[in-house]
DOPASE-27385 format. One record per atom (N, C-alpha, C): x, y, z; residue in one letter; atom name; residue number from 1. Coordinates in steps of 0.1 Angstrom, whole numbers. Example, Ala and Ser with C-alpha at 12.3 -4.5 7.8 and 13.67 -1.06 7.14 Angstrom:
+-------+-------+-------+---+----+-----+
!    xx !    yy !    zz ! r !  a !   k !
+-------+-------+-------+---+----+-----+
!   132 !   -57 !    78 ! A !  N !   1 !
!   123 !   -45 !    78 ! A ! CA !   1 !
!   132 !   -33 !    78 ! A !  C !   1 !
!   128 !   -22 !    71 ! S !  N !   2 !
!   137 !   -11 !    71 ! S ! CA !   2 !
!   129 !     0 !    79 ! S !  C !   2 !
+-------+-------+-------+---+----+-----+
//
This chain:
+-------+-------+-------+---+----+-----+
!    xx !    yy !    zz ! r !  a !   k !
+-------+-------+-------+---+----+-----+
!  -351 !   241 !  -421 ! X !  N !   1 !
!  -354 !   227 !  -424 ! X ! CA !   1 !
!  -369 !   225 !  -423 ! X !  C !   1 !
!  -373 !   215 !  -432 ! X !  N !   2 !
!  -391 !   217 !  -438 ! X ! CA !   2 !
!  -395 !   204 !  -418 ! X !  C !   2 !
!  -405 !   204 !  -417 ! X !  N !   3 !
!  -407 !   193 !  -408 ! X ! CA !   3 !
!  -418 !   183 !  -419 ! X !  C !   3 !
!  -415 !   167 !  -411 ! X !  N !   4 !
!  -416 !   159 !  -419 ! X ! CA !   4 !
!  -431 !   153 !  -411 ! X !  C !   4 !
!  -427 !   150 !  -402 ! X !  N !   5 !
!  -440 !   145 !  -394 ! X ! CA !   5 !
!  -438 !   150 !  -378 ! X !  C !   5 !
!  -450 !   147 !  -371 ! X !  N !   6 !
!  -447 !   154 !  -356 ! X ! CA !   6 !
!  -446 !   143 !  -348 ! X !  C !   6 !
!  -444 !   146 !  -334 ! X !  N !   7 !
!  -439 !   134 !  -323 ! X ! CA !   7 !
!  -449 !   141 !  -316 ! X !  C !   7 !
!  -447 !   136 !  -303 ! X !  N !   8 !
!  -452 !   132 !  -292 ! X ! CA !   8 !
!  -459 !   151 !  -290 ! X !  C !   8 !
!  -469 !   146 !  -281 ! X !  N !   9 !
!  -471 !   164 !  -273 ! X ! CA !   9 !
!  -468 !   167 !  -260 ! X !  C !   9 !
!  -461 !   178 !  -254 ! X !  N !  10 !
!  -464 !   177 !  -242 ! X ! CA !  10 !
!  -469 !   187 !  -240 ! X !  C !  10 !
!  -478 !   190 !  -231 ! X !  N !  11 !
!  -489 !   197 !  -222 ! X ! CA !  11 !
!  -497 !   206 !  -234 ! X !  C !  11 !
!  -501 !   199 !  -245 ! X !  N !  12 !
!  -507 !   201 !  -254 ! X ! CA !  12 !
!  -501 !   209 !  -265 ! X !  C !  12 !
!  -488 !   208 !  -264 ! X !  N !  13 !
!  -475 !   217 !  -277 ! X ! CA !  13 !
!  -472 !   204 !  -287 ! X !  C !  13 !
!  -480 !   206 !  -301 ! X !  N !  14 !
!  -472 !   196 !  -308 ! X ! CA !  14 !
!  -456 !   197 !  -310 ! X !  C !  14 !
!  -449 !   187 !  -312 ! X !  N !  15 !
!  -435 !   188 !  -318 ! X ! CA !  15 !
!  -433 !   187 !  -331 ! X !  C !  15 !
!  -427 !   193 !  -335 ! X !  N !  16 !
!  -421 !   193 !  -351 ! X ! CA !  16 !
!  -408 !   186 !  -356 ! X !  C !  16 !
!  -404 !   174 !  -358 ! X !  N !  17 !
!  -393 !   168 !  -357 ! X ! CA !  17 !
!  -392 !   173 !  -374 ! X !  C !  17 !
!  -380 !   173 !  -377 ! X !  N !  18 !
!  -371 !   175 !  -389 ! X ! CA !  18 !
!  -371 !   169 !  -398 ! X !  C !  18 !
!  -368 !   170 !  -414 ! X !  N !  19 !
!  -369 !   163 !  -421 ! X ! CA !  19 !
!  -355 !   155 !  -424 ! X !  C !  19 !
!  -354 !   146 !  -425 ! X !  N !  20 !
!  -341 !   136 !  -424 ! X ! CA !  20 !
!  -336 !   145 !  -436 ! X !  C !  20 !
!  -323 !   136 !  -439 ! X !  N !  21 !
!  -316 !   145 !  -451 ! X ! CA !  21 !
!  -319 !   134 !  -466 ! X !  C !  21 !
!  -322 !   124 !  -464 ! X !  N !  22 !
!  -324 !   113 !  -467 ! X ! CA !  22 !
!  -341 !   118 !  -476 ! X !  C !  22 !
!  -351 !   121 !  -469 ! X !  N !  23 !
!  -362 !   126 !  -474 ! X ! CA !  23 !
!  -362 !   137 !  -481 ! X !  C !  23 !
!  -353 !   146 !  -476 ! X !  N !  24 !
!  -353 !   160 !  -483 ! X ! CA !  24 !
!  -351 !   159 !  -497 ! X !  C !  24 !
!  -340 !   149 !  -497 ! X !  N !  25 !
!  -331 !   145 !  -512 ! X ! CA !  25 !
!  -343 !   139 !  -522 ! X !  C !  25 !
!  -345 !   128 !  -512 ! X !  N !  26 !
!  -355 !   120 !  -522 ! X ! CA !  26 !
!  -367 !   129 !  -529 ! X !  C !  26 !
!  -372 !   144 !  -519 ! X !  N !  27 !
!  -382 !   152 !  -523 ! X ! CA !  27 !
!  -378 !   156 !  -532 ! X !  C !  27 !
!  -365 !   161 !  -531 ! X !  N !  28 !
!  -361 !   173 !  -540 ! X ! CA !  28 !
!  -361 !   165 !  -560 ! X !  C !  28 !
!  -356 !   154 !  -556 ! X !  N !  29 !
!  -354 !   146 !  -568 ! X ! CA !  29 !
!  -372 !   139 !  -574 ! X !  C !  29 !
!  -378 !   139 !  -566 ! X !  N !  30 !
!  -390 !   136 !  -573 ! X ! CA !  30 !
!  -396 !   151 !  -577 ! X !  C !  30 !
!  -394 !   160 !  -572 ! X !  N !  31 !
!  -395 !   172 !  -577 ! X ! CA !  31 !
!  -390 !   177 !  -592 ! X !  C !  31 !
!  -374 !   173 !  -592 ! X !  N !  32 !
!  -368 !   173 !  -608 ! X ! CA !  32 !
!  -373 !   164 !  -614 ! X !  C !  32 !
!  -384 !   155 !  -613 ! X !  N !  33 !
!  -386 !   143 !  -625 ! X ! CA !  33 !
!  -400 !   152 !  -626 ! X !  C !  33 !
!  -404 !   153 !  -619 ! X !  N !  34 !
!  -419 !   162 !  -623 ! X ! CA !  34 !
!  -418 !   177 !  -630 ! X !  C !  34 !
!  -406 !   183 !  -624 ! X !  N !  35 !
!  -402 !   192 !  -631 ! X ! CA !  35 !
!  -404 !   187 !  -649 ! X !  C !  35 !
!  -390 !   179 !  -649 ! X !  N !  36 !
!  -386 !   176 !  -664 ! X ! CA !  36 !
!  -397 !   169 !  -669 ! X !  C !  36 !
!  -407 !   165 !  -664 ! X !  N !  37 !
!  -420 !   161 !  -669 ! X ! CA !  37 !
!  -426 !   173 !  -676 ! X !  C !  37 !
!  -428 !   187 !  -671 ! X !  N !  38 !
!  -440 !   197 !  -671 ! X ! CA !  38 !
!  -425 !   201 !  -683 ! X !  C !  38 !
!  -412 !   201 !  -685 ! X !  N !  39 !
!  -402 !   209 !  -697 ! X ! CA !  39 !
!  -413 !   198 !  -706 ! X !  C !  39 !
!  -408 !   187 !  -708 ! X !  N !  40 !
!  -411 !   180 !  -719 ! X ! CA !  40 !
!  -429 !   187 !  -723 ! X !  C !  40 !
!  -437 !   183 !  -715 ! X !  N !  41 !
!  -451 !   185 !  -723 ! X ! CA !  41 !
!  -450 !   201 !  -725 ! X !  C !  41 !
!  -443 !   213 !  -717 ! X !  N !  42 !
!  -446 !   226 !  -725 ! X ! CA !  42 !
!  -441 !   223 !  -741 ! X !  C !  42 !
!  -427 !   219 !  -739 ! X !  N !  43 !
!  -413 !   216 !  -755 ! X ! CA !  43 !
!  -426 !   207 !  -763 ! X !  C !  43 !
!  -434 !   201 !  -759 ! X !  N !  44 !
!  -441 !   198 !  -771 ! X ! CA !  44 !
!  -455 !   205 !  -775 ! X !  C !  44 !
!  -458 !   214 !  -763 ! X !  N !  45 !
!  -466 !   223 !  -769 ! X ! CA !  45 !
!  -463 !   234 !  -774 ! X !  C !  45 !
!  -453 !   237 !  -774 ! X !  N !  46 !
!  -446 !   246 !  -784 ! X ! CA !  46 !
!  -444 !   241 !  -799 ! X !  C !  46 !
!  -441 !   232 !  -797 ! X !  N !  47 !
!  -434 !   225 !  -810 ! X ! CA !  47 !
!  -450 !   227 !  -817 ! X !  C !  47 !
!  -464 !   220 !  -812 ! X !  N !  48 !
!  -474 !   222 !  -819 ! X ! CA !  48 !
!  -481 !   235 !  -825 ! X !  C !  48 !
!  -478 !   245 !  -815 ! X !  N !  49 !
!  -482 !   259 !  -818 ! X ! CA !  49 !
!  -478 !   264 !  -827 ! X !  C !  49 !
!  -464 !   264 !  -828 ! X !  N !  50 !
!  -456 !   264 !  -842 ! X ! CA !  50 !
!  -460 !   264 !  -854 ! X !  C !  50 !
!  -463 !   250 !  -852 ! X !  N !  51 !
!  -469 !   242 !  -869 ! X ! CA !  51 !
!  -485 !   250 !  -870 ! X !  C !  51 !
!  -487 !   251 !  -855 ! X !  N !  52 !
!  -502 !   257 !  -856 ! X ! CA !  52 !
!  -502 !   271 !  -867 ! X !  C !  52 !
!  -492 !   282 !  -860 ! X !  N !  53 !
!  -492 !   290 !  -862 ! X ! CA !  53 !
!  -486 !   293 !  -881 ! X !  C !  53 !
!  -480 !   279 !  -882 ! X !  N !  54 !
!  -469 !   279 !  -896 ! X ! CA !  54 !
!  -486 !   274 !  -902 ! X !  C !  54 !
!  -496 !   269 !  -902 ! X !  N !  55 !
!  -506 !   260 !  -910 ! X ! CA !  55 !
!  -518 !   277 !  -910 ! X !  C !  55 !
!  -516 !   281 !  -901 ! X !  N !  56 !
!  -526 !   296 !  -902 ! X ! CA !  56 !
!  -520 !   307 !  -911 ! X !  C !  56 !
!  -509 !   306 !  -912 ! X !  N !  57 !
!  -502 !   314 !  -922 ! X ! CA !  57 !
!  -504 !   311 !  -933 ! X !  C !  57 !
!  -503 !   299 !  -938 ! X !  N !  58 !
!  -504 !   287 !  -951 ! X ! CA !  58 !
!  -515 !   293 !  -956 ! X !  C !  58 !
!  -527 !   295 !  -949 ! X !  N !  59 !
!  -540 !   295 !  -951 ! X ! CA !  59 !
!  -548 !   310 !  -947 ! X !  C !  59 !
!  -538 !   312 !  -948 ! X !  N !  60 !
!  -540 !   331 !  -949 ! X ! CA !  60 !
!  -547 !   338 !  -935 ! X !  C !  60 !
!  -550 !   329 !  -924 ! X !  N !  61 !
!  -554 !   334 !  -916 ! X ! CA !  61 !
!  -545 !   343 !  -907 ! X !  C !  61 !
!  -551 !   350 !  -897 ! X !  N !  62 !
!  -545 !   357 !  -886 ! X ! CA !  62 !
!  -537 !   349 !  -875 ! X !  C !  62 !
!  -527 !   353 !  -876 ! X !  N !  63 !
!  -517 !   346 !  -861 ! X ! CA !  63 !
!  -513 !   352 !  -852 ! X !  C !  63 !
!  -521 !   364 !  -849 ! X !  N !  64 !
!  -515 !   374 !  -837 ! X ! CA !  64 !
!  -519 !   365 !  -823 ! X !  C !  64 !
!  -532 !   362 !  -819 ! X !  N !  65 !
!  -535 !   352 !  -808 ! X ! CA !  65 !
!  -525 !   342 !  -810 ! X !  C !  65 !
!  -526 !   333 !  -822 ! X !  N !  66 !
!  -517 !   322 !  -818 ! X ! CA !  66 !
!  -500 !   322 !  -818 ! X !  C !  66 !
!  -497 !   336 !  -818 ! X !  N !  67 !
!  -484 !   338 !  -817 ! X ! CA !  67 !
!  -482 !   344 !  -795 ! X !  C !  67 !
!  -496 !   350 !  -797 ! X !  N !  68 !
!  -490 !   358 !  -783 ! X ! CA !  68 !
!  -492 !   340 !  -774 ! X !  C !  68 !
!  -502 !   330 !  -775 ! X !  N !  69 !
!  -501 !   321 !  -770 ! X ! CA !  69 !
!  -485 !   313 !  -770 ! X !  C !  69 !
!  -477 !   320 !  -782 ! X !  N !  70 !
!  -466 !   306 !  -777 ! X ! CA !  70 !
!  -456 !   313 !  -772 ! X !  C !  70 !
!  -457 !   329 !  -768 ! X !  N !  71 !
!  -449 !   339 !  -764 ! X ! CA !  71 !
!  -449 !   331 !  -752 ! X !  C !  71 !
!  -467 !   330 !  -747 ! X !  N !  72 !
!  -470 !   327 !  -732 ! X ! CA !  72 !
!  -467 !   309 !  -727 ! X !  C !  72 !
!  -461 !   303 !  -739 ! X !  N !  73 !
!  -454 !   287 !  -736 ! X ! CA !  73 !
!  -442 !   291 !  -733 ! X !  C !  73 !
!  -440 !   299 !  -741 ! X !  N !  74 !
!  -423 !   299 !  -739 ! X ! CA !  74 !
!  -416 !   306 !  -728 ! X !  C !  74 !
!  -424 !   314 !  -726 ! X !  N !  75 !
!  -424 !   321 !  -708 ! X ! CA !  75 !
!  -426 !   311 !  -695 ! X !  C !  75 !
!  -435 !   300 !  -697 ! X !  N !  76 !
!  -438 !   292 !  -691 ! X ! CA !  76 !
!  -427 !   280 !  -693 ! X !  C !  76 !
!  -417 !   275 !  -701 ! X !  N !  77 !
!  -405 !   269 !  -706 ! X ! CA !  77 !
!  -394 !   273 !  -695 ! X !  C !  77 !
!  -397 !   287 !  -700 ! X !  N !  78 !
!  -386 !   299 !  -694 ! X ! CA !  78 !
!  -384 !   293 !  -676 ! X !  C !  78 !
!  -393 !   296 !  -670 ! X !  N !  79 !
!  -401 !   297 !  -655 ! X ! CA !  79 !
!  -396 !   281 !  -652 ! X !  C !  79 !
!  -402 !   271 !  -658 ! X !  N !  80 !
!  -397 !   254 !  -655 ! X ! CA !  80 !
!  -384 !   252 !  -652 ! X !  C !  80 !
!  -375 !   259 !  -665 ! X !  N !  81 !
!  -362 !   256 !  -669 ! X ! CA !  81 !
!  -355 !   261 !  -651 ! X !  C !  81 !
!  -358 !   274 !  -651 ! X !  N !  82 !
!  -353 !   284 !  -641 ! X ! CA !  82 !
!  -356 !   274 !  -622 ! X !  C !  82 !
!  -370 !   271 !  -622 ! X !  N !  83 !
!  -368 !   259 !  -613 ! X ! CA !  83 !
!  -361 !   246 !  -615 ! X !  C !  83 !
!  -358 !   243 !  -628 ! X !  N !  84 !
!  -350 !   229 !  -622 ! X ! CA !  84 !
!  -339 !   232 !  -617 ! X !  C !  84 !
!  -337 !   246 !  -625 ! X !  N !  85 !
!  -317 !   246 !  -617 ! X ! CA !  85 !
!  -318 !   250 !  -604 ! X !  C !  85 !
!  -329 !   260 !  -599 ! X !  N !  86 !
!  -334 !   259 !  -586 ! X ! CA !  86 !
!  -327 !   243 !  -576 ! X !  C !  86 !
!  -338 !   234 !  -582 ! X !  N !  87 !
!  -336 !   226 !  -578 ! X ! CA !  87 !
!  -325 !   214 !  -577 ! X !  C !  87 !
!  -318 !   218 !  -590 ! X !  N !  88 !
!  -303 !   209 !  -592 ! X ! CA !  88 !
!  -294 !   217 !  -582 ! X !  C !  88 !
!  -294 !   229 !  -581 ! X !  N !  89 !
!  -286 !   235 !  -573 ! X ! CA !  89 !
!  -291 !   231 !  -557 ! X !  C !  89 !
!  -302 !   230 !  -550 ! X !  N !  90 !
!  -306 !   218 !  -541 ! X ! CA !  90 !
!  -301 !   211 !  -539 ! X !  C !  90 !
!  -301 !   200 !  -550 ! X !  N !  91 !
!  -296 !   189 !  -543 ! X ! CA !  91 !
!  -281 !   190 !  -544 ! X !  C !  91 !
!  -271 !   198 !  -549 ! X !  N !  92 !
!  -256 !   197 !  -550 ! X ! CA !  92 !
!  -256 !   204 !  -540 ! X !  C !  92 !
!  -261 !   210 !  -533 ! X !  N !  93 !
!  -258 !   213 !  -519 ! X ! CA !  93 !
!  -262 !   212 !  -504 ! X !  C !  93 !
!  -268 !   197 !  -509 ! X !  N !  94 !
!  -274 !   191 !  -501 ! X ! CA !  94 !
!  -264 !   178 !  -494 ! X !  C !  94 !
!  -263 !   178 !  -482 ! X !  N !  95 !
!  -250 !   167 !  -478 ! X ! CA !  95 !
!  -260 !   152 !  -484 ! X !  C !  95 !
!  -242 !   143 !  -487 ! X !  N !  96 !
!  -247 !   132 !  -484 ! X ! CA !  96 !
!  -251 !   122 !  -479 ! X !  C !  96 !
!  -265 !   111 !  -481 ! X !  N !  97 !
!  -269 !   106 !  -470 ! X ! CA !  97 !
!  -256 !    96 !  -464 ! X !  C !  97 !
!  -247 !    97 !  -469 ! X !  N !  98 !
!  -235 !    85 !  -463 ! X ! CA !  98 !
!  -227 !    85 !  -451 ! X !  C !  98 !
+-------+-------+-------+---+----+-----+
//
């Protein structure tokens, strides 16, 4: 269990009190909204690289860079996705505060 804030000291030992289950939840859930914040802005930087990549083709240029760049979104997509279920699996196995 993470500690949340410390208590009292004695003979100069700080204490580490625990993190309620109550804070853990609420962490873990502002964690999934920031998560699904960082899916959405990669999913639209992908979506732009695309057209990038579809408008360099149009125009006869080279797309090897801008293709290995959306390999390296979509790996980065990959990695987000993979932590939120991290995290969804967290909180479903996290007791309730009731």
């Amino acid at each position: 269990m993470r500690a949340c804030c410390t208590g009292g000291t004695e003979r100069g030992i700080r204490t580490v009190l625990p993190s309620p289950p109550v804070a853990d939840r609420e962490r873990e859930r502002e964690h999934l909204a920031a998560t699904d914040r960082h899916i959405a802005q990669v999913r639209a930087s992908i979506a732009r690289q695309r057209e990038l990549i579809q408008q360099l083709t149009w125009d006869g240029h080279e797309t090897e860079l801008a293709e290995e760049m959306l390999q390296a979104l979509e790996h980065t997509l990959a990695a987000f996705e993979s932590h939120r279920a991290i995290i969804l699996d967290r909180l479903d196995n996290m007791p309730d505060s009731s």
